[in-house]
C-alpha positions, 0 to 999 in steps of 0.5 A: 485213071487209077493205074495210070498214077500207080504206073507212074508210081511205080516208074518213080520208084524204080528211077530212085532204086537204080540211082541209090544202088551205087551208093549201097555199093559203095557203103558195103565196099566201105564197110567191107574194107573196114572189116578186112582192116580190123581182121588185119590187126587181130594176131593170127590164129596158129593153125599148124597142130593146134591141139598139141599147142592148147594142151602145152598151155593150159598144162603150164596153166595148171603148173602156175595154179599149183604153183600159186596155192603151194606158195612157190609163186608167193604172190598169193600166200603174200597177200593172204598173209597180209589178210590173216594178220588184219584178221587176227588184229581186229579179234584180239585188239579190236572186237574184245569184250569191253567192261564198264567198270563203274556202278550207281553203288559206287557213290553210296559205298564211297559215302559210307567210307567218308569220315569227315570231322569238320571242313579241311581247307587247302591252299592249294599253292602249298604242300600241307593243309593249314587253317583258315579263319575266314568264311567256308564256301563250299565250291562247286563239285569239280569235274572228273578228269580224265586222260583226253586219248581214253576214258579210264572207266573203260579198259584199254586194249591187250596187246595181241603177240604180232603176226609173221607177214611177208615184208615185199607184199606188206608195202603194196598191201598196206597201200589197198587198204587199212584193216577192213575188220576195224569198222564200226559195223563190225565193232558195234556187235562187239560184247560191251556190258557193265559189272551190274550186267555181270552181276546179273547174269550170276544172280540168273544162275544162283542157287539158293543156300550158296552165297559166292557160288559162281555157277559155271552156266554164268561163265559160259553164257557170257563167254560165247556172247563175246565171241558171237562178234566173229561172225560178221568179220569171218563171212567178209574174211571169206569173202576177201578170200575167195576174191583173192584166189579168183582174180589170182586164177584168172589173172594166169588164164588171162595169160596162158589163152591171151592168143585165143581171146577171140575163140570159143575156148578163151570164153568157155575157159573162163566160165569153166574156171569160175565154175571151179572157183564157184565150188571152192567156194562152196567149201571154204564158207563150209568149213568156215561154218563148222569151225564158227559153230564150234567156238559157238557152241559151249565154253571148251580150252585144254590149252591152260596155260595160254588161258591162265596167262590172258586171265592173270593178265586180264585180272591184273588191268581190269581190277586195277581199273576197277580201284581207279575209279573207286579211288576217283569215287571217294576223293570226289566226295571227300573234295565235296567238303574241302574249301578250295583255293585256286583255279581249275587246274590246281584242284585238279591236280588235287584230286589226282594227288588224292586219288593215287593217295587213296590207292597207295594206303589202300583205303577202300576196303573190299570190292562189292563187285569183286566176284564180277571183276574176277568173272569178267577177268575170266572172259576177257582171259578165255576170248583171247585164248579161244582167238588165238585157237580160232585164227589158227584154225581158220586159216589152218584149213585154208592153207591145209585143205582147200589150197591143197584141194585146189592144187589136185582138183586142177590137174587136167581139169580144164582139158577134160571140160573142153573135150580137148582129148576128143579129136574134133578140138581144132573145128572148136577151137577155131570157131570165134566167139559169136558161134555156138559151142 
């Protein structure tokens, strides 16, 4: 009974395999037609000296790549130009130290300078104080005014001298992107103390037995804390570097080898290529490292006058500041005892006419703080001038020595990882990819 039903079995089976064959042939001779159509739209391998043909090519390769890092093809230079000057801007316009220029003193010293004889009432609709016979009323302490754009108490911005940029390339550039060194990441590391911060730090270094003694350690430590936010932009600007110098390159590979996308040597070229760029790299984050550790290391400028220049100018805004808000300090104070006539705005304008009032008599007397006003002039004076030595030298290296490197390093570099001066290159190079090299 048993191998009666497998028999049968067995005979059912073979019925379906003979009726199913023709439709398997069928399929593969649908499949096959498919294939030969697509094989069809591919461009033909040259076959007659094609050894002498990659040679041709990649030899115009490495001609373009020369090309590209000497700035005779300027697309590159034009870009990284564009880079340079976003570098430059954020250092010395964005990411400067910043110092506060007021203090919980202020108020005291304000007082003690204060001399105020009796209650002074101003009507506020005309020129010059007058009596009034009525009832005093002390207002409520009005609030300081500030300009809406920035806060007084913080200084503004230097200038920073603009950079060369290629005009053609800056249009496409500054459609990418705006600076990408102006984030908030990077600018919440930026040096931003108070002058009781200062005045701190002196005191850690003061010598006992020498008032006014400004110990060249305080200087120092606070300089190289205000350039320590370097860090963060110049790993991304390497970053930016390395990327724009890699598609650049393998743009041109792209170029040169497009008729041979379907070899070996289209897919080995490429991964030789980004080998190279691996340890171009390598270099440039090297060399970034070094000069990095250089402006980190200790207070160093021979270029004085550049130094002298920034402090002066430096001096001259943050003292002035400074006398701002100790004007601003003193005309609250002296407000406090007035009986005021008028809205919000008038008294406002009262307060500004009082505070330039102040300054113009030059009222206030001696700073307190005027020792770290002066280092902080210093500060401000030597980051700027360590900026400027720092953006030049970066990209200094960049263009001098590893461009420069990279224009050697190609020649025949390509041919010599290929084996392409071995004799059996045709057999490789005709492989498609899905062999083994």
């Amino acid at each position: 009974m048993y191998c009666t039903t497998h028999l049968r079995l067995w005979r059912l089976n073979a019925t379906y395999d003979i009726i199913s064959i023709p439709k398997i042939e069928e399929t593969v001779s649908n499949r096959r037609q498919e294939i030969d159509a697509e094989l069809a739209s591919l461009p033909e391998l040259p076959t007659d000296n094609i050894s002498q043909a990659v040679l041709q090519e990649l030899a115009r390769f490495t001609q373009q790549i020369q090309a590209l890092m000497d700035g005779t093809n300027p697309s590159l230079h034009s870009a990284w130009s564009t880079l340079n000057g976003h570098l430059y801007e954020a250092l010395a316009s964005n990411l400067y130290p910043t110092f506060i220029v007021r203090d919980p003193s202020d108020r005291a010293v304000a007082a003690i300078q204060m001399d105020i004889d009796g209650p002074e009432v101003i009507d506020l609709d005309s020129e010059s104080p007058k009596t009034d016979r009525g009832r005093f009323e002390t207002p409520p302490r009005a609030p300081t005014f500030r300009p809406k754009k920035e806060n007084q108490e913080q200084l503004a911005s230097p200038q920073a001298p603009k950079r060369h940029v290629n005009g053609a390339e800056k249009v496409r550039t500054e459609a990418l992107t705006a600076n990408p060194f102006t984030t908030n990441i990077f600018e919440s590391y930026r040096m931003k103390i108070t002058i009781g911060d200062i005045r701190q730090t002196l005191v850690k270094y003061s010598k006992p037995g020498a008032p006014g003694h400004v110990d060249f350690r305080a200087k120092d430590e606070l300089c190289m804390t205000s350039v320590k936010v370097w860090e963060h932009p110049v790993e991304k600007y390497l970053d930016m570097v390395v990327a724009m110098v890699r598609d650049h390159s393998l743009g041109i590979l792209d170029q040169v080898l497009c008729k041979w996308r379907q070899t070996q040597l289209y897919k080995q070229g490429f991964e030789l290529l980004k080998a190279f760029f691996d340890r171009f790299e390598n270099d440039m984050r090297t060399a970034g490292a070094q000069i990095l550790s250089l402006e980190l290391y200790k207070f160093f400028t021979i270029n004085r006058k550049a130094f002298d220049r920034y402090q002066a100018a430096e001096f001259s805004k943050i003292s002035e500041a400074r006398r701002r808000r100790r004007a601003n300090v003193l005309a609250e104070q002296q407000m406090q005892g007035l009986n005021i006539r008028g809205d919000e705005r008038a008294r406002r304008t009262a307060l500004d006419a009082r505070i330039k009032a102040i300054m113009k008599d030059n009222v206030l007397g001696e700073d307190p703080f005027k020792t770290e006003i002066e280092v902080a002039a210093l500060v401000r004076g030597y980051y700027l001038a360590a900026a400027d030595r720092f953006c030049d030298q970066i990209c200094l290296t960049i263009h001098g020595r590893l461009f420069t490197q990279v224009q050697k390093d190609i020649f025949h570099y390509l041919e010599k990882e290929l084996g392409l001066h071995q004799g059996n290159s045709k057999y490789f190079l005709l492989r498609p990819c899905g062999q083994s090299f």
